[in-house]
C-alpha positions as CSV (number, residue, x, y, z in Angstrom):
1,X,48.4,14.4,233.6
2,X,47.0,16.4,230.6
3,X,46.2,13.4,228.6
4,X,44.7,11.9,232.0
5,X,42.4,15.6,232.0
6,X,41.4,15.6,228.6
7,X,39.8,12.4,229.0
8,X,37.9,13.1,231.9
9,X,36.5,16.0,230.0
10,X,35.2,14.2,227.2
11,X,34.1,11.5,229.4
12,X,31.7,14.0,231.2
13,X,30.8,15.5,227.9
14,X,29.7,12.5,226.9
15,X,27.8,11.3,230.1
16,X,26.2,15.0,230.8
17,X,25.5,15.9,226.8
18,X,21.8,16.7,228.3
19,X,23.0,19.5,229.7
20,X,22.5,22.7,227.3
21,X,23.2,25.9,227.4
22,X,19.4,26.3,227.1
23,X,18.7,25.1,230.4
24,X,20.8,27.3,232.3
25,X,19.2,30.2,234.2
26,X,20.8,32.8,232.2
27,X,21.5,35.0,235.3
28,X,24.7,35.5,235.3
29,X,26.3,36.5,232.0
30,X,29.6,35.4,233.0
31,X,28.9,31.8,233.4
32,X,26.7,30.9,230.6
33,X,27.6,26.9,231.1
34,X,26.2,26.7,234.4
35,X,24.5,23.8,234.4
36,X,27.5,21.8,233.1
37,X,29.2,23.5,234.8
38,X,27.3,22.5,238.4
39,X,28.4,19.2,237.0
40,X,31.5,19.2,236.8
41,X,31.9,20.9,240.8
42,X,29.8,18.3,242.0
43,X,32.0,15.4,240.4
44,X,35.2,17.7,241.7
45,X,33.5,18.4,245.2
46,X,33.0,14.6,245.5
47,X,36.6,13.3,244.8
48,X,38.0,15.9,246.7
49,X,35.1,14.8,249.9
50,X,36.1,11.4,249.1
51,X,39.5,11.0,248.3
52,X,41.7,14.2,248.3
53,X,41.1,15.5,251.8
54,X,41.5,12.2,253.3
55,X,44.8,11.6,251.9
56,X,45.9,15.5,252.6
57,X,44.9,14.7,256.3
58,X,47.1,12.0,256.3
59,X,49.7,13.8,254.8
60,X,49.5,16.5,257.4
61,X,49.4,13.9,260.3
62,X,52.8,12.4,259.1
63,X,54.6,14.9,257.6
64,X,56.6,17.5,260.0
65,X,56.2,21.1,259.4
66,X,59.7,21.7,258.2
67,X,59.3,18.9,255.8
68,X,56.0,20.4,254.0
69,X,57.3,23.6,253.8
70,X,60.4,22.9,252.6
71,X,58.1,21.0,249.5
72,X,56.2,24.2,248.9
73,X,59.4,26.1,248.3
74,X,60.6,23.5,245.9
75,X,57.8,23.7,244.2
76,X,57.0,27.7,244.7
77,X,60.9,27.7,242.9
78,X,60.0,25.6,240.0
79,X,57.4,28.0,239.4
80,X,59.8,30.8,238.8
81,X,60.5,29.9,235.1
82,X,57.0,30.4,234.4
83,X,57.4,33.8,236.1
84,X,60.2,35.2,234.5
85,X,58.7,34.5,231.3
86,X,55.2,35.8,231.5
87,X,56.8,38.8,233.1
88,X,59.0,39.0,230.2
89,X,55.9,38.8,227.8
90,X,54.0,41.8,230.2
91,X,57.1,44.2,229.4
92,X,57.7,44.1,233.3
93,X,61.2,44.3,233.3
94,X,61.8,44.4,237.0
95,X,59.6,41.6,238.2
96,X,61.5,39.6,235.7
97,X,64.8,40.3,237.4
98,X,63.4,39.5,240.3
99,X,62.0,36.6,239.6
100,X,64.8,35.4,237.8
101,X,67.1,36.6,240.8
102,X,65.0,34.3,242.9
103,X,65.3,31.1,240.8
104,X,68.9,32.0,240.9
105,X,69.7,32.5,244.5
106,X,66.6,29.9,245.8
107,X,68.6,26.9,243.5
108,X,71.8,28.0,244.2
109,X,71.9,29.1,248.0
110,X,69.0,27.8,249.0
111,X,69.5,24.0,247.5
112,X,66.8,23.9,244.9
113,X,65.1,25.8,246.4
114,X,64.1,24.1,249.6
115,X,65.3,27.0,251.1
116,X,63.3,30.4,250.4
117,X,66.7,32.4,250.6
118,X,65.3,35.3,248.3
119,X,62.0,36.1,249.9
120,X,64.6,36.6,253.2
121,X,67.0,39.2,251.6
122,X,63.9,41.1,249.9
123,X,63.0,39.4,246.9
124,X,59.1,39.2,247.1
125,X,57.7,36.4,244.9
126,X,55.1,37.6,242.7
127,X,52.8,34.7,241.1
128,X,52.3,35.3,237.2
129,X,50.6,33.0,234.7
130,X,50.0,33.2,230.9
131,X,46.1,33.7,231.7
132,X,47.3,36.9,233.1
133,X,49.8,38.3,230.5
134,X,46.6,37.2,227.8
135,X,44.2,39.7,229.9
136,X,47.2,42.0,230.2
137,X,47.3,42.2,226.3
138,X,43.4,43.0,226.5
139,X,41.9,39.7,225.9
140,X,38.7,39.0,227.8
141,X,37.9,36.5,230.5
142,X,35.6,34.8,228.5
143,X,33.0,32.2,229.8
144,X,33.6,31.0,233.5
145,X,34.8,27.3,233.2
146,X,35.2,24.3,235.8
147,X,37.6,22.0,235.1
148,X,37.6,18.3,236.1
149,X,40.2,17.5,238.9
150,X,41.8,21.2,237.9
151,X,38.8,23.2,239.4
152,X,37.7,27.2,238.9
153,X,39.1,28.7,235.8
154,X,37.7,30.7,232.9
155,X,37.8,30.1,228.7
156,X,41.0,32.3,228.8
157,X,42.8,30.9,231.8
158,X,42.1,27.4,230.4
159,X,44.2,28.5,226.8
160,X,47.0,30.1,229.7
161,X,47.2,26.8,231.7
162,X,48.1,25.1,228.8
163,X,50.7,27.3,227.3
164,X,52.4,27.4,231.0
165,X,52.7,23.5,231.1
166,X,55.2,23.7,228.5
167,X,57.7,25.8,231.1
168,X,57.2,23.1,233.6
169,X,60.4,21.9,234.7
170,X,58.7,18.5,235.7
171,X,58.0,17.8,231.8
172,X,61.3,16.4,231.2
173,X,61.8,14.2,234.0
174,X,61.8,10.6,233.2
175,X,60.5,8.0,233.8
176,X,57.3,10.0,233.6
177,X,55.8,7.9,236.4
178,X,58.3,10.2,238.3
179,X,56.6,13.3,236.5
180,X,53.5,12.0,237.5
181,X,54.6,11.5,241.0
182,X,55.5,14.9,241.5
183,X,52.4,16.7,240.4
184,X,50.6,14.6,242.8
185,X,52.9,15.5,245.5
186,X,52.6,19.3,244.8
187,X,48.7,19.2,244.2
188,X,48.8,17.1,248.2
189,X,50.9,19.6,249.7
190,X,49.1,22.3,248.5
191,X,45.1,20.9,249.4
192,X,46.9,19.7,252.6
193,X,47.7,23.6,253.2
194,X,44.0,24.4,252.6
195,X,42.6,22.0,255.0
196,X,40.2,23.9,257.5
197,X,39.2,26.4,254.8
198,X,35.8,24.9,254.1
199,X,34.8,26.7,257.2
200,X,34.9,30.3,255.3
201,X,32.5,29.1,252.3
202,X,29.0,30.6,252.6
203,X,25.8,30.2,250.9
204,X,25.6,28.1,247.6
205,X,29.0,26.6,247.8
206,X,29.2,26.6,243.6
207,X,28.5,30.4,243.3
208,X,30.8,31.1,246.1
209,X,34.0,29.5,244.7
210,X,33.0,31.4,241.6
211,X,32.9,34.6,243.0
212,X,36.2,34.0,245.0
213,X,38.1,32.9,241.5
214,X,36.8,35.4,239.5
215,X,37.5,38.1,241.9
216,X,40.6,36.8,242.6
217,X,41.7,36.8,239.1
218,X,40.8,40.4,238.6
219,X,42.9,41.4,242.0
220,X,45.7,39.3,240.5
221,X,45.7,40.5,236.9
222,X,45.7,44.3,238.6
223,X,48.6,43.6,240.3
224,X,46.4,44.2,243.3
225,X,45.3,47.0,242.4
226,X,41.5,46.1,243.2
227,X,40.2,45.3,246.5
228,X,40.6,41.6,247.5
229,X,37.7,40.7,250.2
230,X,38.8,37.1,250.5
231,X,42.5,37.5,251.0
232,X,45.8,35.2,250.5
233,X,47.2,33.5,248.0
234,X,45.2,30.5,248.9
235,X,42.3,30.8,247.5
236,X,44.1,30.9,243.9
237,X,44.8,27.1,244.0
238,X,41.8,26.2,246.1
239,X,39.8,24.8,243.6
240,X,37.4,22.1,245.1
């Protein structure tokens, strides 16, 4: 899947190399790429018009309730490796325990963690990504980046996304057709959960995903600390 990214991101380097930095409107100093940056969303906004949200409508019209949420707490539970360990690397002791209690008791008790055993006894899961433990040790967003397929991110966030694929559980399955399999699975379930959204976007649809990630990283990072207007953990993976 990375090698699969890469390539779409020289390919529209290489087809959209007319678009400078020079000819953006210079307006807002956190996204200096804008215009490849438009770019990039409209080639995102058009897969997922064109091919995502059909096949996540499917998916919802097949798959029973218990069924899709039982896959989100799989994968919710493979996630908590990458928790423990960017807690670990915030000094934050105690959301280390707890995430590491919930891995425990969610693969244990709760059978891999189709079962969200923890969040029912008290454990609360708290989402944490290497993006955040870089802005936690005072490094900078940097520019505002879209990524092809991957969506909203920013120069930093892009470096933390790739240091958290290495604790992805997923990364030693073989055959990697499986691998593959699964990431497609999770990134379905999860659009699938986002269906009727687009209703809530206003105005210029490219500035108002921006302001959504952007703020949404800074309530994250704060440990919600800072006022979120948008709400949910949706909008974090939301990123057509």
């Amino acid at each position: 899947m990375e090698r699969i990214t890469c390539a779409l991101v020289l390919a529209i380097l290489s087809a959209f190399h007319c678009v400078a930095v020079s000819a953006d409107t210079g307006e807002d100093s956190r996204d200096p790429w804008e215009g490849f940056n438009r770019v990039v969303f409209s080639f995102n906004d058009s897969a997922d018009k064109y091919l995502l949200q059909p096949v996540a409508r499917g998916y919802r019209k097949v798959t029973p309730t218990f069924v899709d949420q039982s896959l989100a707490n799989l994968f919710n539970n493979l996630g908590e490796i990458k928790n423990v360990g960017n807690n670990a690397l915030q000094g934050d002791g105690g959301d280390m325990l707890v995430s590491g209690g919930r891995f425990l008791i969610n693969t244990t008790v709760g059978v891999l963690g189709i079962f969200d055993v923890a969040t029912y006894i008290g454990l609360t899961r708290d989402s944490e990504d290497f993006g955040q433990t870089l802005a936690v040790w005072g490094l900078g967003n940097g520019p505002y980046l879209m990524l092809p397929l991957i969506g909203p991110s920013t120069l930093r966030d892009s470096v933390g996304r790739g240091a958290d694929s290495f604790t992805e559980i997923t990364r030693g399955i073989d055959p990697s057709t499986v691998q593959l399999g699964m990431t497609m699975l999770d990134l379905l379930q999860v659009r699938a959960s986002l269906l009727g959204t687009e209703d809530l976007v206003s105005g210029d649809k490219y500035t108002f995903f921006k302001d959504v990630y952007l703020q949404r990283r800074d309530f994250l990072i704060n440990d919600g600390k800072l006022k979120d207007d948008f709400g949910g953990e949706d909008f974090e993976t939301f990123d057509f």
